[in-house]
Each structure stands twice: as C-alpha cells, then as structure tokens.
N, C-alpha and C positions, 0 to 999 in steps of 0.2 A: 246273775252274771254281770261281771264289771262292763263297760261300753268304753268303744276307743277313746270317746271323748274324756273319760276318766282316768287318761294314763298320765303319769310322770313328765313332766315337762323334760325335751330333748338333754337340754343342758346338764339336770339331775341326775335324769338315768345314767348321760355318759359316764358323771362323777362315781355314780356307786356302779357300775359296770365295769371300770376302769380300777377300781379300789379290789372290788370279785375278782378278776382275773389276775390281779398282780399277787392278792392272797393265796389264790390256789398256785401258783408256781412260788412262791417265794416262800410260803409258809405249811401249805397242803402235801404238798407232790413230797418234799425231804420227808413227809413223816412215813412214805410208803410202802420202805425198802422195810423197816420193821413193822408197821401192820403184817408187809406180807409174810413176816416170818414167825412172827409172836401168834398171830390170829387173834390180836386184839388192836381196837384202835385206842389212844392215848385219848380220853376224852377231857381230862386235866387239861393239856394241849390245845387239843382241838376245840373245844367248847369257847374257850376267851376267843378265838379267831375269829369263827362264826358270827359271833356273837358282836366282833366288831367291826365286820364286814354287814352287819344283818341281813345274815343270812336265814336266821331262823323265821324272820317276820314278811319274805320276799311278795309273798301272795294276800296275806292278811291286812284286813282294810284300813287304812292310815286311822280310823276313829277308835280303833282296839290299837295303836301302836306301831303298825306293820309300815311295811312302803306299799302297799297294795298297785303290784306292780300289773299291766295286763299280761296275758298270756304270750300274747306276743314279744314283749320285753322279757316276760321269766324266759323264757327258750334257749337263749343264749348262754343263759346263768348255767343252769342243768349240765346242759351237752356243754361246756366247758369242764363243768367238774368230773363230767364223764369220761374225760379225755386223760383224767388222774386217778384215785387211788377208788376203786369203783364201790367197797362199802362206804366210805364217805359220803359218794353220792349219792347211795340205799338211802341213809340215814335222812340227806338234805332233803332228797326226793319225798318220801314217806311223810317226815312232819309236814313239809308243806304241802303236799296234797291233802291230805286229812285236814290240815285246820283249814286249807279253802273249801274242803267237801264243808266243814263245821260251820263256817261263816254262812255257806248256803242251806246248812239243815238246819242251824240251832233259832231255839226262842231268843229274843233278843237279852235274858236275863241268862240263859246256857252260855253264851255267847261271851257277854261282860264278864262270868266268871270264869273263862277257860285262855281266850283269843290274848286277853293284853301279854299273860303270863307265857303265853307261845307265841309271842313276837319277840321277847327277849330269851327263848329258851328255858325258861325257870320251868313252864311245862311243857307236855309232848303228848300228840294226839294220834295214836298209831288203829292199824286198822284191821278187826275181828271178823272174817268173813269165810275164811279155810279152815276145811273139819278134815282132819286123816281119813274118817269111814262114812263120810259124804261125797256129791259132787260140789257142783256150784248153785246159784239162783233159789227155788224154792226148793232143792233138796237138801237140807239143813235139818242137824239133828238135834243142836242145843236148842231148848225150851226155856221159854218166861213165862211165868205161871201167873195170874196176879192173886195176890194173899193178902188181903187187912190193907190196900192202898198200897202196895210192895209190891214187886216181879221177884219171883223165888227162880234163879239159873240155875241151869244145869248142861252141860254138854263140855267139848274140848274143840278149842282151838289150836290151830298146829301156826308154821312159818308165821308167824308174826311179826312183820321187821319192828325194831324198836324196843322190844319187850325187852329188852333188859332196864331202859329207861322211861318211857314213856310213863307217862303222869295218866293219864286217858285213853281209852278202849273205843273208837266207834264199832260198836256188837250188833250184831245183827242175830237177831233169836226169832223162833216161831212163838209166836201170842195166839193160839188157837183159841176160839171160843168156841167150839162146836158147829155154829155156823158157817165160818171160814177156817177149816182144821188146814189148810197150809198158808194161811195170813203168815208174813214175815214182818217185824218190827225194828226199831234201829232204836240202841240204848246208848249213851252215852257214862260208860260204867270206868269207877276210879280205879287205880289200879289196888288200892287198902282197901278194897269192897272186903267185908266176911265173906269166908267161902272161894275165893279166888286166890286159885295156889298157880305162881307161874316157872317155868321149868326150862331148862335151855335144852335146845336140839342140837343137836353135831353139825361140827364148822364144816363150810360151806366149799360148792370146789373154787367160784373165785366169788369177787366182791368180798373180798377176806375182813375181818374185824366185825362185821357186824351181825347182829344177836338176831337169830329166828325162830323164836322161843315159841313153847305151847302154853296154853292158857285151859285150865283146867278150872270149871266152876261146880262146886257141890253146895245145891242149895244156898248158891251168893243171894244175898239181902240185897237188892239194889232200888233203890227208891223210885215212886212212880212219877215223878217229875226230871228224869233221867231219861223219861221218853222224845228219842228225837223225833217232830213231825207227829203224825196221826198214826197210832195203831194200827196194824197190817197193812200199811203205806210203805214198808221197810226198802222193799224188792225196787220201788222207782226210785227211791232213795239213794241205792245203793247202785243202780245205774247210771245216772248220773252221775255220780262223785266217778265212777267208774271211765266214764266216755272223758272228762279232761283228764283224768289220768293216765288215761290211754296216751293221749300225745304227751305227755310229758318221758313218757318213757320212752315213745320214738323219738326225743329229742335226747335220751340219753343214747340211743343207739346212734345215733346224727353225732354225737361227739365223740362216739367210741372209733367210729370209722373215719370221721375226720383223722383223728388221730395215727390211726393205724396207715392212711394214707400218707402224712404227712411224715413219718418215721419210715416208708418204703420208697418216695422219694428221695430224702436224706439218705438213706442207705443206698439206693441204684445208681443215687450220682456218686458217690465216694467209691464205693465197691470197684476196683479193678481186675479185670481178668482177660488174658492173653493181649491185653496191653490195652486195655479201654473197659472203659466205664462199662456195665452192666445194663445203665440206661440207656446204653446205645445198642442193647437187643431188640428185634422186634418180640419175641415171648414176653419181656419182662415189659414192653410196653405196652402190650395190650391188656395184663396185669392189671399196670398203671392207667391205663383208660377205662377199663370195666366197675374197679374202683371208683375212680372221678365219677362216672355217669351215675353208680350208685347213690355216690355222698349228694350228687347236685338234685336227681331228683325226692330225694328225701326231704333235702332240705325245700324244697320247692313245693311238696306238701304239705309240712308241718307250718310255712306262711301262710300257706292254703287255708287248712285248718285253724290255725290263729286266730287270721282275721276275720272270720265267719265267728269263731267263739264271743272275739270281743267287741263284736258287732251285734251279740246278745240271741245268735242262734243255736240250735240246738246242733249236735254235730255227730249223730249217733256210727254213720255209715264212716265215715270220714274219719274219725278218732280210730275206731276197729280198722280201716285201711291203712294209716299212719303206723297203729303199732304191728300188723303183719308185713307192711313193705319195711317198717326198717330193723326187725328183725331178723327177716331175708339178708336185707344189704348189708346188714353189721356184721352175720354170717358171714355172706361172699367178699366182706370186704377183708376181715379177716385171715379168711382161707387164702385169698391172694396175697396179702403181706407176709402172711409164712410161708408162701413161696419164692415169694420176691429174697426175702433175708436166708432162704435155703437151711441149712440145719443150725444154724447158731442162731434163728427166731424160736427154735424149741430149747432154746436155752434161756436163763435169765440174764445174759449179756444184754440184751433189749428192752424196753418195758412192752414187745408187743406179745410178750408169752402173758403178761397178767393182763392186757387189755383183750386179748382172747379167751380166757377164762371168763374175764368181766361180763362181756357182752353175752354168752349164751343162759346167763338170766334173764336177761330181756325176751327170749321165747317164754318167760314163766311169766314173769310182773302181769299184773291184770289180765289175767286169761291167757290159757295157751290157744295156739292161732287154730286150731279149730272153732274156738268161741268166737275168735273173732270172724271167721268166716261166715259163722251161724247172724251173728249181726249184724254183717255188711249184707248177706244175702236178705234176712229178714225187713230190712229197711229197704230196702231195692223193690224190694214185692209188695209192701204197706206203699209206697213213692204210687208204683202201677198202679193200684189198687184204686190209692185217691185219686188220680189225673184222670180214671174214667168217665 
C-alpha cells in the first residue's frame, strides 16, 4: 500500500487534476448524448483523451510509468467522471483498480511485463471473479488443473467490465489438490490464451457503452508462471483488491450525487411556479437538505477511509461501509432530484434521467450490500474478539 508520504506534490496534482476535470466537461461529457444512444462508446475518441490526461496510469506506480497517485488524491478524479457519462467511468474505474490490485499481487517480473503498457493504455487489466451458476468467495466453479508445468481452465465468467478490450484477465480458479479441494488461486490469464473464447452480454440498463462480456474457458492452456501470489492464497488476494475497490466505487456514488444535487439546485432556483421559485418551497427544500446531508457525510467517509488506506492500513470494515452508505445515498439522492425536477426529470430534457440509471450499478460493483454487510459485521466481531 502507497503511504501519504509518497503522494504527488500539491503543485502537480493541482496541474493534472485541473487538466482531468477540464477533459471530462470539454471533451468527455459531448461524447454522451451518443454513447447514450448508440450503446457504444467511441473508443477512437476517447482512448487519445485519456490517454492525455493519463488517465489510464492514475493509480500505477511512477517506476512502471503511472503518476501513482494516493487514494486520497485518486477520489476526486473517479467521482468527477462519475458525475458524466457513467460507462466511461466503468471503463476508468475497472483498469485502474485492477492494475493497482496488479501492482499489489504481481511478482516484480508480472509486473514490468503488464504495469508500464497499462499506464499508457496500450494494455488493460480487467477482472475474473463472477460465474452465472456460482455465488461469490470460495463458491467458484471454474478449475485450474495443473498439467506438464501448465493450469488446464475451465469454467465461465459472466459481467466482465472491459472484456471487449482488455489485454489481461486477473482469474481467480480453484487449484484443488485433494488436500485443500476448495483452495482458490489468482491467474493472471492473456486475453489469446488457447481455449478462451469471450462473448458479449446484453447492453446494460445505464452506464451505457460499456462491454460486460462472458468469458468462457475450455481447457485454456495458461502457463504456470501466470500464477499471481502462492497457490490457494487466491481468496485473500482477491479481498484485498476487493476492500480498495470498494471505496473507489463509493466515490463514484460521491460524484453521481454530487451531481444530481447540483442539477436540483440549478433547476429549483430557475423553476417558477405561482410566481416564485420552487426553491422557496419548504418540500422541495427539505429534498434539497436530505440530499446535502447525504453527499457531505459520504464524502466525510470516503476521507475517512482514504487516509487510513494511505497511511498503509488495512480498511476491511470501512471500505464495505463506504460502498453501502454511498449506494443508499446515490439512491436517496437520486430519488429526490426526480422529485425536485417533477416529470420532465423522467425525461431526457436533463442529464439526471442517465445519472439515475448510472448510479444503481453501484448496488452491484464489488458486492451487493449484503456482502457488504456480511463484512462489516464479520470485522466488527474479529475487532471484539481480539480486544479481549
């Protein structure tokens, strides 16, 4: 884990922070009105943007290429772009979670060959963990066999974000040896492996444009130096990458409701009716307050969480708390702006009919909130347990 003492000097950040936000309204936001119509994003377009904003490398450690920004400084990035075309920010979110999960799993030779190429985008590290006729954790049904110094796959992966592009697979497969027949492992599997056929799933209801493809392996060949970490170490592995991702996502809920706040204000001050403003209701300002209280204590967490991360703690209860409170808030904040704008918010006169769609992904990204429940509570009872 990066430490604060290892972030960006003020000065810099401001520069590429200031360069991010001017991209995503100047250059990002115009491309949205046709993502949302086409169901595809212009990656022609979008990819040189990116790519010159480096956005692709925002998390990945300056020595592979990256700006290896901390957590604390990625946050803003995210829930900005969240506040715009919301598969775009699938896409941002996704690669750089994965190559920071990668930076923390890979051997340092995994690593040099995957990180520089996913700091400029040329590769992409998407992530293997959802089976259609599984659950989660060690209920997993694709297997890695090993065969002649090989892992022989087999099973299916569903929602894949990325898989229409993505260069690399972090896979998580059972490595049974008979002694530990539910051991999970973590593979780092190319996307030309033999045997690996991938398939696109049907468009999405928001976060429009981006690919949630299935990933189908019959007997893929994939090499045994592909192995991320220690055989049947998979499962902590996979926690891990899992608990900062969690805040990253409640930092995209943090921009989605920024947003939608921000578009319900604009709209109650303008809005007249029986000869004044709308914002001079009290219904519609108590809207406007439930709102606020939502965005501020979200935002009040996901600091919270931060700077414990990049302070090099482990953040298991806290991550699973960030992404259930801010996918409550993104909900109710939501639900209030389509009240606030009345029925021309269920229209596309606004952008808060796709920022409502956007956000109730965020109940799916990294666990639905009973997982996260199951987490916060299990940490809360491990906390008691040791203090005795």
């Amino acid at each position: 884990m990066p430490k604060a003492s290892d972030a960006m000097n003020d000065h810099d950040y401001t520069e590429i922070s200031r360069a991010f936000v001017q991209a995503v309204w100047a250059e990002v936001e115009p491309m949205a009105p046709a993502v949302e119509e086409t169901g595809r994003i212009p990656y022609d377009r979008l990819f040189p943007v990116l790519r010159r904003i480096r956005a692709f490398g925002l998390l990945i450690p300056e020595r592979y290429g990256g700006l290896g920004l901390t957590v604390s400084q990625y946050l803003p990035l995210i829930a900005e772009l969240a506040k715009s075309q919301g598969g775009v920010r699938a896409l941002v979110h996704v690669h750089n979670s994965m190559a920071h999960a990668l930076a923390a799993m890979a051997s340092d030779d995994q690593a040099a060959a995957v990180l520089p190429g996913a700091a400029t985008g040329e590769l992409s590290v998407a992530f293997a963990l959802t089976e259609p006729d599984h659950g989660t954790g060690a209920d997993i049904g694709t297997t890695a066999r090993r065969d002649n110094g090989k892992y022989v796959v087999n099973g299916v992966k569903h929602l894949i974000t990325n898989s229409d592009f993505a260069s690399h697979f972090i896979l998580f497969a059972k490595t049974a040896d008979g002694a530990t027949p539910a051991a999970v492992s973590a593979l780092l599997v190319e996307r030309d492996t033999p045997g690996l056929r991938i398939e696109p799933l049907p468009e999405t209801m928001g976060c429009r444009g981006g690919e949630h493809g299935r990933l189908v392996f019959e007997d893929a060949i994939v090499a045994a130096d592909c192995l991320l970490g220690e055989e049947g170490h998979g499962l902590a592995r996979m926690e891990e990458a899992l608990e900062i991702s969690r805040v990253f996502v409640a930092a995209s809920s943090l921009g989605t409701a920024e947003r939608a706040l921000e578009l319900s204000l604009e709209y109650a001050t303008g809005r007249v009716t029986f000869g004044k403003p709308i914002a001079e209701r009290q219904a519609v300002q108590r809207y406007l307050a439930e709102m606020a209280t939502d965005v501020y204590a979200l935002r009040q967490m996901l600091d919270d969480a931060a700077r414990k991360w990049d302070a090099g703690r482990r953040i298991p209860a806290e991550a699973s708390m960030c992404k259930l409170f801010g996918l409550e808030a993104a909900g109710r904040v939501t639900d209030r702006a389509l009240l606030v704008h009345g029925g021309l918010g269920y229209t596309r006169t606004f952008p808060l009919e796709r920022l409502y769609r956007d956000a109730r992904l965020n109940w799916l990204e990294e666990g639905t909130p009973t997982i996260q429940q199951l987490v916060i509570a299990r940490q809360l009872l491990l906390d008691r347990a040791g203090s005795r």
